[in-house]
GUMI-483001 format. One record per residue: residue in one letter; x, z, y of N, C-alpha, C in turn. Coordinates in pm, 1 decimal. Atoms other than C-alpha are relative to their C-alpha. Layout:
  r        nX        nZ        nY       caX       caZ       caY        cX        cZ        cY
  A         X         Z         Y         X         Z         Y         X         Z         Y
...
% end
This chain:
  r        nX        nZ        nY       caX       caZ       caY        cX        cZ        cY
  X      81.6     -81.5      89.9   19537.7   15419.5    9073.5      22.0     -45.3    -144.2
  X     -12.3      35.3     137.9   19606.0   15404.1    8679.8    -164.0      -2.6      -8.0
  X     113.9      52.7      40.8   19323.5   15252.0    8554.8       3.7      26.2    -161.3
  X       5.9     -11.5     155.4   19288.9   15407.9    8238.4    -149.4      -0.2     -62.9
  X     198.8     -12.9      78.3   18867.3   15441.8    8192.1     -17.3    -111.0       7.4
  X      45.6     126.1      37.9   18723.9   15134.6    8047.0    -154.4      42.1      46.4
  X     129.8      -6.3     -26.6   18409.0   15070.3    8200.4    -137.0     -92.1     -34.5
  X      98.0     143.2      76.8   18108.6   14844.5    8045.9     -92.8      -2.4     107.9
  X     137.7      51.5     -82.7   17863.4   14659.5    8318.3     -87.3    -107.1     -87.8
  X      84.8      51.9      52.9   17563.3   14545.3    8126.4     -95.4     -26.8      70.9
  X      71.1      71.9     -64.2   17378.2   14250.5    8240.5    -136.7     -27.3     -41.1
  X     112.8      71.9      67.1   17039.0   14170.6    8097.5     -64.5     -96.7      66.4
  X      65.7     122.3     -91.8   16873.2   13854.0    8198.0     -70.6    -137.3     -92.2
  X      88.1     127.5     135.5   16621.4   13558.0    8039.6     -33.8     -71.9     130.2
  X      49.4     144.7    -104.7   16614.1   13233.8    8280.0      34.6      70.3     157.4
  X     -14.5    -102.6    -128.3   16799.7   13440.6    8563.6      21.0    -125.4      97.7
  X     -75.1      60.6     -70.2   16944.1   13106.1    8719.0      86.5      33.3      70.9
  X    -120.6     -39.5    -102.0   17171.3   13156.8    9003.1       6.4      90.0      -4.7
  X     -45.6     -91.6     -22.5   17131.9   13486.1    9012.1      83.6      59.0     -97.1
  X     -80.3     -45.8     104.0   17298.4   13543.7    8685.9     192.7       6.3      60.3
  X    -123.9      76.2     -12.0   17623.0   13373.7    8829.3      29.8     106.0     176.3
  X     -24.4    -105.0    -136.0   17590.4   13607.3    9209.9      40.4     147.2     -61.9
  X     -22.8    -200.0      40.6   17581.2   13952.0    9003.2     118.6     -32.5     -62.5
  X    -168.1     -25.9      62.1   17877.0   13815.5    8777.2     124.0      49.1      89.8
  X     -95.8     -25.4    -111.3   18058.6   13785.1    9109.2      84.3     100.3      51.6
  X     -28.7    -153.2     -54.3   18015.3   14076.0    9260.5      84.8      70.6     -96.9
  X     -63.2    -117.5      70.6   18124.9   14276.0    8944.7     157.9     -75.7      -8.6
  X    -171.2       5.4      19.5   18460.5   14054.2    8900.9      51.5      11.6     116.3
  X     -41.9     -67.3    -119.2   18494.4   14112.7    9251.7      71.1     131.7      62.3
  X       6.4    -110.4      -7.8   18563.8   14454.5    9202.3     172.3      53.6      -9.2
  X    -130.3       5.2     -32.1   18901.8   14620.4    9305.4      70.8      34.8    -139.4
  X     -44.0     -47.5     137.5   18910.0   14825.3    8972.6     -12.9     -95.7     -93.2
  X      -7.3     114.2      68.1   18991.8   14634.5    8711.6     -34.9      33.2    -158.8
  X      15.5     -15.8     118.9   18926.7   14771.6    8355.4    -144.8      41.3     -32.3
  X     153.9      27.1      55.0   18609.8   14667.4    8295.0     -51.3    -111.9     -98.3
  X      71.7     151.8      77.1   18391.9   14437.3    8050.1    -164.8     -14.9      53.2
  X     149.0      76.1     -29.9   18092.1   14257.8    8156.1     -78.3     -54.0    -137.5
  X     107.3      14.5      71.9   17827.5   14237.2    7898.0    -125.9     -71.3       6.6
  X     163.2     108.4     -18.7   17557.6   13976.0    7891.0     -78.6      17.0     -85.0
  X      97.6      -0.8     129.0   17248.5   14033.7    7691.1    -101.8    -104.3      79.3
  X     106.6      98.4     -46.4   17090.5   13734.4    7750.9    -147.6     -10.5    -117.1
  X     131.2      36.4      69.5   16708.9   13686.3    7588.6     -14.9    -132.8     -86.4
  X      57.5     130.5      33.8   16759.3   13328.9    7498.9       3.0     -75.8      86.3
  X      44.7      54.7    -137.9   16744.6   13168.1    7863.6      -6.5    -123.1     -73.8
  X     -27.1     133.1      12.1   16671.6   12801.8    7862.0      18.4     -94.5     132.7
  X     -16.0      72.4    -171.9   16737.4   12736.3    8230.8     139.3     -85.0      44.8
  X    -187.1      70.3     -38.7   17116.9   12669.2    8205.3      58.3      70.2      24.4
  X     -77.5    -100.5     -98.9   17190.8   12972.2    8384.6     126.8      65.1    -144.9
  X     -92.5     -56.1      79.7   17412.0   13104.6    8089.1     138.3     -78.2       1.0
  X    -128.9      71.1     -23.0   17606.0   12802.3    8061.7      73.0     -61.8     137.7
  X     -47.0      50.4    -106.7   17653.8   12748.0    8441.3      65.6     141.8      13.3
  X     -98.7    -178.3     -46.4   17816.8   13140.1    8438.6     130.4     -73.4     -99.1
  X    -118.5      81.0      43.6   18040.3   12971.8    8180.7      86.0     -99.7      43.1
  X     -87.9     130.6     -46.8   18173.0   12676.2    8353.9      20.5     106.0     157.8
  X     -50.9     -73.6    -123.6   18208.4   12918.9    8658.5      93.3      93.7     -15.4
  X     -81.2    -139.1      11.4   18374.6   13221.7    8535.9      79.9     -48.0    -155.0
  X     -73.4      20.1     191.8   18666.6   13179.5    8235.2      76.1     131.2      28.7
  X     -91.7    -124.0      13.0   18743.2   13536.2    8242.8     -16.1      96.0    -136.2
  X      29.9     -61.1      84.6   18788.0   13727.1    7950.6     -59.6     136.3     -54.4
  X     101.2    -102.9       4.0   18613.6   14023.9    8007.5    -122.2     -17.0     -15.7
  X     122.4      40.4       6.5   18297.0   13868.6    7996.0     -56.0     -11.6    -102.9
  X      25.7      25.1     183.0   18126.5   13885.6    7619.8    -180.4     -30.0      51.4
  X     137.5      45.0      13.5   17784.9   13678.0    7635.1     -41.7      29.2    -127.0
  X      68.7       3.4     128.0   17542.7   13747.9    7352.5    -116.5     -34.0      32.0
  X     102.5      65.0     -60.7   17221.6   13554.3    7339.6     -71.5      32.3    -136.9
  X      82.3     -22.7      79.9   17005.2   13705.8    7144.5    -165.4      26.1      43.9
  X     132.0     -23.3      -2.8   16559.4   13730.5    7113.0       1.9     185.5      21.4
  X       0.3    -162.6      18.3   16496.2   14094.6    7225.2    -162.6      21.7      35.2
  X     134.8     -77.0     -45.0   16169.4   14299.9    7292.7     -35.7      49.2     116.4
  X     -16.3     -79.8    -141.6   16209.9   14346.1    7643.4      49.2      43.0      57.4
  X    -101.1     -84.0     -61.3   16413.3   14490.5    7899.4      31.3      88.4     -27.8
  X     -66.9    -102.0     109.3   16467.5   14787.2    7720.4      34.1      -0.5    -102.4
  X     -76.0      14.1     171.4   16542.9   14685.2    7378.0     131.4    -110.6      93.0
  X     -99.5      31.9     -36.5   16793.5   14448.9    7545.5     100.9      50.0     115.4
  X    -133.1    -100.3     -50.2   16988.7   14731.6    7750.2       1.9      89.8    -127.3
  X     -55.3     -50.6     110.0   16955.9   14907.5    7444.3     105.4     -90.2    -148.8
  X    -103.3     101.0     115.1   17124.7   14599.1    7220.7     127.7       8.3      71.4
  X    -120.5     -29.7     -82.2   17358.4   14594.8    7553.8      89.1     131.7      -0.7
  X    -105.5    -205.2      15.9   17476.3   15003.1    7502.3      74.2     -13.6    -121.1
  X     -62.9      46.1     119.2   17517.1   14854.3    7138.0     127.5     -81.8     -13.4
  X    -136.6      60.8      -9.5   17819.9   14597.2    7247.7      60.8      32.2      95.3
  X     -57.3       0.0     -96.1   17943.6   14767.2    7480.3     107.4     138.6     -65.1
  X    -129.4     -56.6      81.7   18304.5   14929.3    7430.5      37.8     118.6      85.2
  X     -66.0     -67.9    -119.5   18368.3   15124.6    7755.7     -32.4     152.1      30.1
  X      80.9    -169.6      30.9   18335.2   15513.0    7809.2    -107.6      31.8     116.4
  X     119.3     -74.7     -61.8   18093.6   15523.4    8098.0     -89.3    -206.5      39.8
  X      99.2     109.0     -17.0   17816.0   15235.9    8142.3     -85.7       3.1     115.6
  X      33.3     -19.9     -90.4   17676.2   15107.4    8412.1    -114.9    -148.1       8.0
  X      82.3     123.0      39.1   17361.4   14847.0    8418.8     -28.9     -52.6     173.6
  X      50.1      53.4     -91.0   17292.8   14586.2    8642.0     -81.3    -102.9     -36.2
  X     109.6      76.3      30.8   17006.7   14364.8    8621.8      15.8    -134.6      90.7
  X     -61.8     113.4     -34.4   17065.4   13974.7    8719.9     -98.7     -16.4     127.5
  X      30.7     -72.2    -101.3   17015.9   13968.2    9082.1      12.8      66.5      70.9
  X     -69.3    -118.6     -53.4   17171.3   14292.6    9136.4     134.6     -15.4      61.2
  X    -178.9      56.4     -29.2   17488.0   14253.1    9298.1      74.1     193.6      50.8
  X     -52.0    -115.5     -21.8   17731.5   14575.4    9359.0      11.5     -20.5     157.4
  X      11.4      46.9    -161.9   17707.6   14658.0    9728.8     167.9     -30.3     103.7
  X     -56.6      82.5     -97.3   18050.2   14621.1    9832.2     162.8       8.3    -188.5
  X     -35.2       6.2     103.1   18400.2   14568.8    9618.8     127.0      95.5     -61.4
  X     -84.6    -145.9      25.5   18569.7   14934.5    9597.7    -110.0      77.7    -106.1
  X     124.0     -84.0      49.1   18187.0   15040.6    9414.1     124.2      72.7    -139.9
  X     -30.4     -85.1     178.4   18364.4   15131.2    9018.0     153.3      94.1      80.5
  X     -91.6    -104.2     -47.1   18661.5   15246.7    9196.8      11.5      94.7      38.3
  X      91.7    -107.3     -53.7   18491.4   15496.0    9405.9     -68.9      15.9    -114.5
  X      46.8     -48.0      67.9   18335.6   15598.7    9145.5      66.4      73.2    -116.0
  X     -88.6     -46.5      87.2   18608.4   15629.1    8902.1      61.3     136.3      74.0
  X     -62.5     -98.8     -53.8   18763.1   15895.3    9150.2    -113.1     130.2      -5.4
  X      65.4     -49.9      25.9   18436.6   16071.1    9144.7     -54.5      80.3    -168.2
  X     -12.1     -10.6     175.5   18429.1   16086.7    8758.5     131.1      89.7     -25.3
  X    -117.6     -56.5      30.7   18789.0   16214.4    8747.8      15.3     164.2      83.3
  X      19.4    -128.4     -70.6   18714.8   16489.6    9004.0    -135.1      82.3     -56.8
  X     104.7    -109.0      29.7   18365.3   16649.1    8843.9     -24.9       5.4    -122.3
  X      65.6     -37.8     164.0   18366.1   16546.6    8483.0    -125.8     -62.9     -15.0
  X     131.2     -30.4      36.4   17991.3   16494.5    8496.4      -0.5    -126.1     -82.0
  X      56.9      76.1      96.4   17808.0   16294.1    8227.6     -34.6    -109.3      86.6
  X      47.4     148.0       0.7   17618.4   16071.8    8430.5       2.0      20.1     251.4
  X     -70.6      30.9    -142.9   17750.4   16000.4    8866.7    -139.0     -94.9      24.0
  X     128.5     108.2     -81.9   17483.2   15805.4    9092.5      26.9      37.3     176.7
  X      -2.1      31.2    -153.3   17520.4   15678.9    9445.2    -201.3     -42.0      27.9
  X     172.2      32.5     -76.5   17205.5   15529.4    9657.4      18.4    -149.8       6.8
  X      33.5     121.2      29.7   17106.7   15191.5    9631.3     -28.5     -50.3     143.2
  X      32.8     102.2    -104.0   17016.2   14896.1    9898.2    -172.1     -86.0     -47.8
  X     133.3      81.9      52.0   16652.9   14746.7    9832.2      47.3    -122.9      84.1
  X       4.2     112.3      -5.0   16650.6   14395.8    9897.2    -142.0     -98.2      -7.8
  X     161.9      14.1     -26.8   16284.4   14271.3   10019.7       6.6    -148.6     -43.4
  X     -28.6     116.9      44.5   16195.6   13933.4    9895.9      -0.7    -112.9     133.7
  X     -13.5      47.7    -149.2   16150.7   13853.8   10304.2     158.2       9.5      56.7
  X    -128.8     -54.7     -70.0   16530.9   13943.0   10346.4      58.4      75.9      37.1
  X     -89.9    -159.4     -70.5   16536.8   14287.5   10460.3      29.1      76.7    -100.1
  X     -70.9    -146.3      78.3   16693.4   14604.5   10352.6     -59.7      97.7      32.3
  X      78.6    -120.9     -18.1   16611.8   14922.6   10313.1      95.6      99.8     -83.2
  X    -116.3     -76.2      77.6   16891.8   15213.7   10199.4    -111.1     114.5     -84.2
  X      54.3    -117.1      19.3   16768.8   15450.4    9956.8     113.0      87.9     -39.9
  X     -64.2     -90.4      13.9   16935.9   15738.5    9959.4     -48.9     140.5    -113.0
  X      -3.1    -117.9     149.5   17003.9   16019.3    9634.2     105.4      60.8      50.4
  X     -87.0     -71.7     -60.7   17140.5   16288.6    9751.2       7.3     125.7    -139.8
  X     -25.1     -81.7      97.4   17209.7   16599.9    9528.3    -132.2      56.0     -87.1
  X     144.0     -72.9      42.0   16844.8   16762.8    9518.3     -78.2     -82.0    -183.5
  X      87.5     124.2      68.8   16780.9   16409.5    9295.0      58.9      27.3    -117.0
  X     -80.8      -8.8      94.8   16990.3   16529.5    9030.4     -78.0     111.6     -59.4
  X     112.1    -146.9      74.0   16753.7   16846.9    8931.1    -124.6     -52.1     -24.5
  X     162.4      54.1     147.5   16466.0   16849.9    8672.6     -81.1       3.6     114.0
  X     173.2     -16.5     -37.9   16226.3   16981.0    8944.1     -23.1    -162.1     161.1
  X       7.7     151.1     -15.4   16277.2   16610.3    9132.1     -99.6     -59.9     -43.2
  X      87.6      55.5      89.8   16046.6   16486.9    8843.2    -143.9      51.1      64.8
  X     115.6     -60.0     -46.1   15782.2   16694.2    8996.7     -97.9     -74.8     105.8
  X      68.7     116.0    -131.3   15731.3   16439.1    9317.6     -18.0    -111.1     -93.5
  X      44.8     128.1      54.5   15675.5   16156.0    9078.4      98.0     -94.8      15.9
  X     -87.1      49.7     -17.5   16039.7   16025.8    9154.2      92.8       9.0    -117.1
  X    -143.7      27.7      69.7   16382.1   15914.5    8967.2      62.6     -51.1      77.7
  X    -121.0      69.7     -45.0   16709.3   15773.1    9018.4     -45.4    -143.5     -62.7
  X     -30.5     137.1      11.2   16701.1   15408.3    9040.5      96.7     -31.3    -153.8
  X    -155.0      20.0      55.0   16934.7   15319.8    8678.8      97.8     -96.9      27.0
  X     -70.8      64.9     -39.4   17087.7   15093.0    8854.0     117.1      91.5     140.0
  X     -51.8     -73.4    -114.9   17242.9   15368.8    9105.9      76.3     105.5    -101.2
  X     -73.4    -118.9      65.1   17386.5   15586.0    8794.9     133.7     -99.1    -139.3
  X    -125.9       8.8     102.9   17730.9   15556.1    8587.6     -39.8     104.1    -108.8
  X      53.7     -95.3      57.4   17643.8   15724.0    8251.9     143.2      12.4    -112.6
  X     -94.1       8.6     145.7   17902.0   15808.3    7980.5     -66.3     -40.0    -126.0
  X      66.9     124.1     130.2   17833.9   15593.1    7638.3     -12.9     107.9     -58.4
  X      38.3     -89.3     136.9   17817.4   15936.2    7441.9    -150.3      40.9      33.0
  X     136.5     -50.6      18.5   17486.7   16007.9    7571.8     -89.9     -72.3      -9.9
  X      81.1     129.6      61.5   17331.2   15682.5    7424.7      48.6      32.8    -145.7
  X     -30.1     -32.5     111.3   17458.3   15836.9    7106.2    -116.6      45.1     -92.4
  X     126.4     -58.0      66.6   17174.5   16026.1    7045.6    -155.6      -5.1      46.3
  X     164.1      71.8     -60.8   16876.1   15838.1    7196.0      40.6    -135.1     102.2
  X       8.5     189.3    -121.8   16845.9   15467.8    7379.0    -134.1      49.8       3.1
  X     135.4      21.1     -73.7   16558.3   15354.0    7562.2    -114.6       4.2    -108.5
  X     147.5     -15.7      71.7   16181.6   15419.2    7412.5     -22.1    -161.8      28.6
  X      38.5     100.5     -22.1   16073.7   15040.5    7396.9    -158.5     -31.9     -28.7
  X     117.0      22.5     -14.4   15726.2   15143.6    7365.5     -38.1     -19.0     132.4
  X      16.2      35.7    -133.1   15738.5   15177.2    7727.6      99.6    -140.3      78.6
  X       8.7     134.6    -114.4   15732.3   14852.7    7967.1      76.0      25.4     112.1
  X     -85.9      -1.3    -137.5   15880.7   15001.9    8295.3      33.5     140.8       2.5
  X     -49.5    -141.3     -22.2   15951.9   15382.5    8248.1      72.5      37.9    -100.0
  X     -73.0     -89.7     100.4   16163.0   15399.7    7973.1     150.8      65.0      49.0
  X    -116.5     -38.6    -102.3   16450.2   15501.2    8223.7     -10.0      98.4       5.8
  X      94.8    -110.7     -23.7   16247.3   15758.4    8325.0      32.8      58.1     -81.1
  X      41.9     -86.4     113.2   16139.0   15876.3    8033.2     158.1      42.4     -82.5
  X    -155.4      29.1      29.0   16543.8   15844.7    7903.3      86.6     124.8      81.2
  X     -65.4     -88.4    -103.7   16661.6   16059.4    8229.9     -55.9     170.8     -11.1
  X      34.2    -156.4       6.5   16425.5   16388.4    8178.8      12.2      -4.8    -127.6
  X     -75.7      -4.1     126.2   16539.0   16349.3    7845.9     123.4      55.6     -33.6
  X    -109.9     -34.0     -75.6   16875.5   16409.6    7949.1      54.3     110.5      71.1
  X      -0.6    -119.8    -141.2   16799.5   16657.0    8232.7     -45.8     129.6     -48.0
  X      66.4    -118.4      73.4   16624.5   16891.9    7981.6     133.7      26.3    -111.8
  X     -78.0     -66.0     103.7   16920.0   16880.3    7751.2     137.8      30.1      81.9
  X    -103.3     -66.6     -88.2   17172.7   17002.8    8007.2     111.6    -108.1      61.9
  X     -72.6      83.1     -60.5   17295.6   16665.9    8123.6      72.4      31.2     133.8
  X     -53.6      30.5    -118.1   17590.8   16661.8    8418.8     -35.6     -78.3      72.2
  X       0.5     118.7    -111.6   17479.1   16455.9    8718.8      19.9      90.4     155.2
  X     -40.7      42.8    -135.5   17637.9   16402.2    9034.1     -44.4    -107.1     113.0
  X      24.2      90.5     -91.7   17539.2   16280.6    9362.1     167.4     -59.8      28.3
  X    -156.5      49.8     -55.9   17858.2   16051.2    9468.8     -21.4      -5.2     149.5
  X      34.3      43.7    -139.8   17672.9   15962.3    9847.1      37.1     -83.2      62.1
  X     -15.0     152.5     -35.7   17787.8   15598.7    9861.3     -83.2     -70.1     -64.2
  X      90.2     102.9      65.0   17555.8   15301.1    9818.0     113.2     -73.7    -135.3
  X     -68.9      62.9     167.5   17655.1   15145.7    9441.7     -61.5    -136.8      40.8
  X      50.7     156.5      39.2   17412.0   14834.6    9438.2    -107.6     -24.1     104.8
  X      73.0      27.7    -119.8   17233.0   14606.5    9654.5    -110.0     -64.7     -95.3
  X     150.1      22.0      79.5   16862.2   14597.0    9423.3    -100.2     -80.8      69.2
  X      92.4      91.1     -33.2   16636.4   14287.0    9413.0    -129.4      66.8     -33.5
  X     105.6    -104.2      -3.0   16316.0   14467.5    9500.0    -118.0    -127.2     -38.5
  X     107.4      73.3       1.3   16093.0   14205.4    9344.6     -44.4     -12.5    -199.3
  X      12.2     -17.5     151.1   16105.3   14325.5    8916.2    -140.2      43.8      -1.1
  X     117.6     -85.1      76.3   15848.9   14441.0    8684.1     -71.6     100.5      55.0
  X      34.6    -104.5     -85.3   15779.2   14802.9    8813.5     -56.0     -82.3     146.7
  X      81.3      25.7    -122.6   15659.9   14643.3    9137.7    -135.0    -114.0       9.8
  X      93.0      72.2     -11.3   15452.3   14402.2    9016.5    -102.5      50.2     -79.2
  X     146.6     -76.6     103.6   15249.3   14594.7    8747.2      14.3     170.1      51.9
  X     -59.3    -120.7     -40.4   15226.8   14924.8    8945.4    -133.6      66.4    -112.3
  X     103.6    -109.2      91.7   14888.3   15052.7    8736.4      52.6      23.6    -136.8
  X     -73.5     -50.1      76.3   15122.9   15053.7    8435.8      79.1      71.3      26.4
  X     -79.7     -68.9    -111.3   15386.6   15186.2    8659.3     -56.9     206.7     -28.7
  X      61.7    -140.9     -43.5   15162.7   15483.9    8757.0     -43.3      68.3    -191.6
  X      48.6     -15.3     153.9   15041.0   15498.9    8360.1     106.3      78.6     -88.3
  X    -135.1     -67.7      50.9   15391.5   15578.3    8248.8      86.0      83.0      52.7
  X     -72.1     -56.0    -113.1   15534.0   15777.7    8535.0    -109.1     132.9     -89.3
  X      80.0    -110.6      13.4   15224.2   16019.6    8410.8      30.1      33.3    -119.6
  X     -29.5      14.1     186.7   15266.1   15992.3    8037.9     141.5      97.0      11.5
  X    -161.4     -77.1      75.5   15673.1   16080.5    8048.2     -17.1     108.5     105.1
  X      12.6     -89.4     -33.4   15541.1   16378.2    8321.5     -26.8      94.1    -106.7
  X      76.3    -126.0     112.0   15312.0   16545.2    8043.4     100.4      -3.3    -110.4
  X     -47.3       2.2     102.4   15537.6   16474.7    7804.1     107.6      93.1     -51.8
  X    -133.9     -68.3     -31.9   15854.0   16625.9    7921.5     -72.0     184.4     104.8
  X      21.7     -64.8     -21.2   15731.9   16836.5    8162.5    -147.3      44.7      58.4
  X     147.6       7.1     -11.4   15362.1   16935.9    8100.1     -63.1     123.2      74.7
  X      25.1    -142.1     -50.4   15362.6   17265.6    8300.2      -7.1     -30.1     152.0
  X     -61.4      71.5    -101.9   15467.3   17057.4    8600.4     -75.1    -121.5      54.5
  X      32.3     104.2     -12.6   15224.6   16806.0    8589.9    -114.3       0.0      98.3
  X      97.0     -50.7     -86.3   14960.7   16951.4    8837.7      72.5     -29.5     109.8
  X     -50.3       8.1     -89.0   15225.1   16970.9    9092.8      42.2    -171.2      39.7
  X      15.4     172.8      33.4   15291.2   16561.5    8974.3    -138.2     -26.6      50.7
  X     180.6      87.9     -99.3   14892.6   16471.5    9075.7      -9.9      22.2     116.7
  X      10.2     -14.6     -99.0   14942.3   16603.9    9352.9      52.6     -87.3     111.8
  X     -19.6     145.7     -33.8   15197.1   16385.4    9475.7     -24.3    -101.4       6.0
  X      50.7     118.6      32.1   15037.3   16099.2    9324.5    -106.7      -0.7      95.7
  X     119.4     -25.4    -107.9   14724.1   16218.6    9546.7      37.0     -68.6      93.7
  X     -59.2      40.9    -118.0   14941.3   16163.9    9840.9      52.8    -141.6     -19.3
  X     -24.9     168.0      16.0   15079.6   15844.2    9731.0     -62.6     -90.2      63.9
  X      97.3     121.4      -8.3   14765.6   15672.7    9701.2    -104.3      55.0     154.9
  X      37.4     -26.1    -155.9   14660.9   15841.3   10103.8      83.4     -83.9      81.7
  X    -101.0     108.8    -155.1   14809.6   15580.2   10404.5      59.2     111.7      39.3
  X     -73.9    -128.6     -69.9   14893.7   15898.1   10621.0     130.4      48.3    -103.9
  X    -122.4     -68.0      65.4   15034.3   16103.0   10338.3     119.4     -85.5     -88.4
  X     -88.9      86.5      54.0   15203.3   15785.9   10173.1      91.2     -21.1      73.5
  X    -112.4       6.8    -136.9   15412.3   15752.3   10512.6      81.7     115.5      28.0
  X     -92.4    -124.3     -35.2   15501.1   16134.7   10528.4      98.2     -14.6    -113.3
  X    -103.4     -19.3      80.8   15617.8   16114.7   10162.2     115.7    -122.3      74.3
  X     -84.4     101.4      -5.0   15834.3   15757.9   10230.8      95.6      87.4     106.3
  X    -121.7     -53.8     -85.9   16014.2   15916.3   10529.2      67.4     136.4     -85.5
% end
């Protein structure tokens, strides 16, 4: 395969330890080869930065260690050094699920064009298990937003031109993804289901531990974006917070 698309994987991470040095892995692991790895580190003071250094001397790798405002201002400093035409974030921890992921994907990109490609992810329980989530095509349309769902951004390849004209909101804490994607989806963004798992996601971040912010901002970028739509949104949420109907939605 000519490897002509440059691809940027942006890492963000503050005191990741080991896991900083498992996600590097995975991505130099990877069959395709024209990629740069991007570190936006926070500052760590654990070591973990300089133990990825004495592990990895590859030159694709560009660390920057800068104070940021949060996981979203530092994938947005990360979209800022990053050189490659489609971007792809992984969060330290994250590891790609196997090591054909950018390759498969690159063939997918070259066959539809679209702006922004997404496979299905692997959850990763902090007990050990798994759990596949699957994004299938339906997940790619505005009226998606309606169940109170998104794409994982760790499950989407995006092209760098559509960080051209908006990065992440860093008023928001855990939905600025969200809020970023029907952003996107309202201005006639391309997305593709690909229907291979991309990444194997440490299910133990932010979003799961503060879910009443969670739910706070999931509602907010509903009315915001789509406020006509947002009746059919409580509704879901209704069901959410029901045992029974929380089990029909999950399956």
């Amino acid at each position: 395969m000519e490897q002509g698309t440059k691809y940027s994987v942006i890492v963000v991470c503050l005191n990741a330890g080991q896991r900083l040095c498992e996600t590097v892995k995975s991505i130099l692991g990877q069959t395709y080869r024209n990629f740069e790895v991007v570190i936006k580190d926070g500052g760590s003071t654990d070591g973990s930065v300089e133990a990825l250094a004495s592990a990895y001397q590859d030159s694709r790798i560009h660390v920057h260690r800068q104070k940021d405002n949060g996981i979203y201002d530092a994938m947005n400093k990360g979209v800022g050094l990053a050189g490659g035409d489609y971007i792809h974030f992984l969060n330290a921890g994250d590891t790609y699920h196997d090591d054909q992921v950018i390759e498969s994907t690159v063939t997918w990109i070259e066959k539809t064009g679209a702006d922004i490609v997404y496979g299905d992810i692997e959850y990763l329980y902090p007990d050990g298990s798994r759990e596949r989530r699957n994004y299938d095509g339906k997940c790619g349309r505005q009226i998606y937003y309606l169940t109170g769902d998104c794409i994982n951004h760790q499950a989407m390849f995006v092209k760098r031109q559509l960080f051209a004209a908006d990065l992440f909101d860093i008023s928001l804490k855990i939905c600025a993804d969200r809020d970023w994607m029907m952003k996107k989806s309202r201005a006639g963004a391309v997305l593709q289901a690909m229907g291979f798992p991309v990444c194997v996601y440490s299910y133990d971040g932010v979003s799961v531990l503060q879910k009443d912010v969670y739910k706070k901002e999931a509602a907010f970028c509903m009315k915001k974006h789509y406020p006509l739509g947002y009746p059919v949104f409580a509704v879901f949420e209704f069901m959410r917070n029901n045992r029974v109907f929380a089990g029909l939605l999950h399956g």
